[in-house]
Residue, then its C-alpha position, 0 to 999 in steps of 0.5 A: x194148850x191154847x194159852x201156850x200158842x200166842x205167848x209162845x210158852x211150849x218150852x215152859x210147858x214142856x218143862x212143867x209137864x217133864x217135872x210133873x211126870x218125874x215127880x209122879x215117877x218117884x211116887x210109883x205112879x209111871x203111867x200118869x209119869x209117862x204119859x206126862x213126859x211123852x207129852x213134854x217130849x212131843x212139845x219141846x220136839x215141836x218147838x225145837x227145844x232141845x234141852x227141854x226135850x232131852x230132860x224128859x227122854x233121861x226120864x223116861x229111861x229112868x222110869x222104862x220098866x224094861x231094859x230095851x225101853x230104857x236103853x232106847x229113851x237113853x240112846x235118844x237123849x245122848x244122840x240128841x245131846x252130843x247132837x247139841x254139845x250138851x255134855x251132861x247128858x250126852x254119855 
């Protein structure tokens, strides 16, 4: 992650990793999907990206191998999108 910190690329990261982990997901390989869009989430968080924050919780819901996971990463994503006025995803 070192490269990201001078050029500031957190945002750019946090969106490869969320297509990275949403790819892996359709591939039916959701641990390497999770931990990959559990890091995007923590990246765009830190850097205060919000769209590419929310990207990845609707992943994660998606991806949730039970209701209670998905209705939680779901929730999150739509607080944090009304939150903003990103009406795609604020549901």
């Amino acid at each position: 992650m070192a490269p990201a910190g001078p050029l500031e690329l957190d945002r750019l990261i946090a969106e490869a990793l969320n297509s990275k982990g949403s790819s892996l997901g359709y591939l039916d390989r959701a641990k390497e999907a999770q931990v990959l869009l559990d890091g995007a989430v923590k990246i765009a968080r830190a850097g205060g990206h919000v769209a590419a924050e929310i990207r990845p919780l609707v992943n994660l819901g998606a991806l949730a191998d039970n209701a209670t996971g998905a209705l939680d990463a779901n929730r999150a994503s739509a607080k944090l999108a009304r939150r903003v006025g990103i009406r795609m995803f604020a549901r």
